[in-house]
C-alpha positions as CSV (number, residue, x, y, z in Angstrom):
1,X,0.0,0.0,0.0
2,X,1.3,3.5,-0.9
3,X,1.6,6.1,1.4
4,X,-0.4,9.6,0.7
5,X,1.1,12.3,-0.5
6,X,0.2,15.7,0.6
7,X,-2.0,16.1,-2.2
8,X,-3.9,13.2,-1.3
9,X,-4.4,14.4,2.3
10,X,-5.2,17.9,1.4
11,X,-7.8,16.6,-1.1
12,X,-9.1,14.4,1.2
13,X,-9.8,17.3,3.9
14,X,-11.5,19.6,1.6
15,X,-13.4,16.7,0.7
16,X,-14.8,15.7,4.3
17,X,-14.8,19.6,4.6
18,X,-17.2,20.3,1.9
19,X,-19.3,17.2,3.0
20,X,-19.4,19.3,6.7
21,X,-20.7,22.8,5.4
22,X,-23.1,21.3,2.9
23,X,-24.7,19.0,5.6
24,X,-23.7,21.6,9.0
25,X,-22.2,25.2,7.4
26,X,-19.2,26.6,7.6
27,X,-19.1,27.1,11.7
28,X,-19.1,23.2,11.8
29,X,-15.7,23.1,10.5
30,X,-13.5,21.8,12.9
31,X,-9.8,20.9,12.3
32,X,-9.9,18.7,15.3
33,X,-12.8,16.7,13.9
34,X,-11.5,16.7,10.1
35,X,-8.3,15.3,10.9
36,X,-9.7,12.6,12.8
37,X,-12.4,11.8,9.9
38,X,-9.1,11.8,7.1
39,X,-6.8,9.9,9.9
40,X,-4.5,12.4,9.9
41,X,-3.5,15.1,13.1
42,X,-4.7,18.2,13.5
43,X,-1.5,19.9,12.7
44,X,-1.4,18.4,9.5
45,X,-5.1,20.3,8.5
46,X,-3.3,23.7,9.2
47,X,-0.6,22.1,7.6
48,X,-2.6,22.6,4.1
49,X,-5.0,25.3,5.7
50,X,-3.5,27.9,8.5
51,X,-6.8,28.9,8.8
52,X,-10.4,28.0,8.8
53,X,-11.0,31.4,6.9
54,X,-7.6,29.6,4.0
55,X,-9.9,26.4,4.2
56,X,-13.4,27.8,3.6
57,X,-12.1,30.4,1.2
58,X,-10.7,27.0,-1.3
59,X,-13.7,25.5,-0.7
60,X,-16.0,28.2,-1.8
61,X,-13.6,28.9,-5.2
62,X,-12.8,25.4,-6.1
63,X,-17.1,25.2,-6.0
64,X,-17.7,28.0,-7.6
65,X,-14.5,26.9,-10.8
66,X,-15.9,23.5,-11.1
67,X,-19.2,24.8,-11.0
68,X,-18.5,27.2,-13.8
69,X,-17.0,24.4,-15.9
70,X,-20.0,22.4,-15.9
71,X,-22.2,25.4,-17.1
72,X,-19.7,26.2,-19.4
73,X,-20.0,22.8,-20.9
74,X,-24.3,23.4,-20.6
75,X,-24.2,26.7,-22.6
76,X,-21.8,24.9,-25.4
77,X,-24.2,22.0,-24.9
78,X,-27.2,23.4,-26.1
79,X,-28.8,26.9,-27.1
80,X,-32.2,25.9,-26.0
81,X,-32.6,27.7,-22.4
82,X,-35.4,25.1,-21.4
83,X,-32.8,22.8,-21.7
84,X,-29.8,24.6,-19.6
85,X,-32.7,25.2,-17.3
86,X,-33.2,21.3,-16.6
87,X,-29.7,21.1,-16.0
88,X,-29.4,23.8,-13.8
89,X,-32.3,23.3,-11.7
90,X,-30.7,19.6,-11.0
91,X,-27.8,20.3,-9.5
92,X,-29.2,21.6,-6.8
93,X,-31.7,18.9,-6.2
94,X,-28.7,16.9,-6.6
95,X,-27.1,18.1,-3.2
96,X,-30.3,17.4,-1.5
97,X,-30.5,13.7,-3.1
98,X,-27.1,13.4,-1.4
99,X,-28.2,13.2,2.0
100,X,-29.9,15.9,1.9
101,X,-26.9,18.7,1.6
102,X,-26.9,22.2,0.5
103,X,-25.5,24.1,-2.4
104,X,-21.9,24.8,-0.6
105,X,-22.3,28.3,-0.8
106,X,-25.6,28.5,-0.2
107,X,-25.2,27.8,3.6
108,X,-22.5,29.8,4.0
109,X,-24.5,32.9,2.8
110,X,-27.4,32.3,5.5
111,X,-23.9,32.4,7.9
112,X,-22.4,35.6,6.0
113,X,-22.2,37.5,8.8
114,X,-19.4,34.7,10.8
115,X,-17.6,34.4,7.5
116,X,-13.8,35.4,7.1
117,X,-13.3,38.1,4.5
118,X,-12.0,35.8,1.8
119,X,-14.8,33.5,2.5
120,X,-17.5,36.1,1.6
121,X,-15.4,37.2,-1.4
122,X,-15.8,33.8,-2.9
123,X,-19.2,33.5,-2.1
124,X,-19.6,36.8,-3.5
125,X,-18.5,35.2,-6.9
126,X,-20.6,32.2,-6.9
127,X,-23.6,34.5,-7.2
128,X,-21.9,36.9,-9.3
129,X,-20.8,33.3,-11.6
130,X,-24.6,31.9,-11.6
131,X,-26.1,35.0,-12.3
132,X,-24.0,35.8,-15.2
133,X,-24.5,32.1,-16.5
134,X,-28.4,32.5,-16.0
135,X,-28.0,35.9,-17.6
136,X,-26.7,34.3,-21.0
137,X,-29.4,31.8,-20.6
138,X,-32.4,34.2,-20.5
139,X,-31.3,36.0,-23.4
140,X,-31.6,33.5,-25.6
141,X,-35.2,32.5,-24.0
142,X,-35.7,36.3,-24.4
143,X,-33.9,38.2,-26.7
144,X,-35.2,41.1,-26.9
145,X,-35.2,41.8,-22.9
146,X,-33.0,44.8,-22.0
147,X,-29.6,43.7,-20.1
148,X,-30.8,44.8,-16.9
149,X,-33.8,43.2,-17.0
150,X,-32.2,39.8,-17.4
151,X,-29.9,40.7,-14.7
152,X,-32.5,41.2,-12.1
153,X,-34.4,37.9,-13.7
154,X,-31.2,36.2,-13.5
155,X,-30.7,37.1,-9.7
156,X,-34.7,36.7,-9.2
157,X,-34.3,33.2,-10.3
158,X,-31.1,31.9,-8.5
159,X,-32.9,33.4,-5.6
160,X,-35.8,31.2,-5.7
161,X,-33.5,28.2,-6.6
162,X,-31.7,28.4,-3.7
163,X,-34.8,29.0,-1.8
164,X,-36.5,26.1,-3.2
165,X,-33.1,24.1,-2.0
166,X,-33.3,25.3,1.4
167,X,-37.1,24.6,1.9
168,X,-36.8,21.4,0.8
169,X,-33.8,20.8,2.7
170,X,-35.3,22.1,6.3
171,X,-38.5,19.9,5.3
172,X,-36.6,16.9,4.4
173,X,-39.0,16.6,1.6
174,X,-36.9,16.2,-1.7
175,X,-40.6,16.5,-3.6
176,X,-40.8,20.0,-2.4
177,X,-38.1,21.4,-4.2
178,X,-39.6,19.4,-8.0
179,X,-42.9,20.8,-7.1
180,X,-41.6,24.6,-6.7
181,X,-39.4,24.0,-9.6
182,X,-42.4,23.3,-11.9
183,X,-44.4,25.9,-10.3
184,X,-41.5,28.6,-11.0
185,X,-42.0,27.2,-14.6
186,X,-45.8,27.1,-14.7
187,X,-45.4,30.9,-13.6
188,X,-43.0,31.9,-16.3
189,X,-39.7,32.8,-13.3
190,X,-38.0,29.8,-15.5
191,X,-37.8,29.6,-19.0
């Protein structure tokens, strides 16, 4: 068996990391509890991360990179916003399939008042990320909408997504957030 390498072990605390904020938020983290989940000492989690403010801040922009990657890949996927939209509305009804967790930088918003700096400035750019992406996709739904109108449609509707997430979520009732999701369609809030 080969020994880790400090890649391996840094990977493997922001992964029982993110697992902890998407299930607890971000004042969950403990370095004393994710070094015994990884098997590894505590000094070895401030090793990677001198801070919880260093870990929560990677957390928030790895998210936010990989999540604009995958809707990257949606927008080259596809012009049809209905489409995108699908796409979109399920991977956040994926974190809830996956024991009923929270988009990662979702919960730490409701917490943005006990977030470091650099965490709330990467938070700050996974809303400014998803708006921009849900921008692009209402003007094709809508081309003929001013700029600032999709902006605030954009922002209206990553709004109620997340809302829909965290009612769901607090209900434990996965059905909650397909039902709003077709309602927000039924309505017209969702191309």
């Amino acid at each position: 068996m080969m020994a880790k390498t400090k890649t391996d072990m840094r990977e493997a605390v922001m992964t029982a990391a993110k697992a902890t904020v998407q299930s607890h938020g971000y004042n969950a983290l403990s370095f004393r509890e994710l070094a015994k989940e990884v098997g590894i000492k505590s000094a070895s989690v401030h090793y990677h991360f001198p801070t919880k403010g260093d870990l929560g801040a990677a957390l928030a922009r790895r998210y936010t990179e990989e999540g604009a990657a995958y809707l990257a890949e949606l927008l080259a996927a596809s012009n049809d916003a209905s489409w995108c939209m699908d796409r979109y509305a399920a991977i956040f009804r994926a974190a809830l399939a996956n024991d009923n967790r929270m988009c990662l930088c979702g919960i730490m918003s409701a917490e943005l008042d006990d977030l470091p700096a650099e965490v709330r400035t990467e938070v700050d750019r996974f809303a400014e990320m998803n708006v921009g992406w849900l921008t692009q996709i209402l003007s094709r739904a809508r081309p003929s909408t001013g700029e600032q109108h999709l902006q605030e449609c954009a922002m209206a509707i990553f709004a109620a997504i997340e809302g829909a997430q965290l009612v769901a979520r607090g209900c434990r009732d996965i059905g909650i957030y397909d039902r709003t999701i077709r309602a927000y369609r039924t309505t017209g809030l969702i191309p």
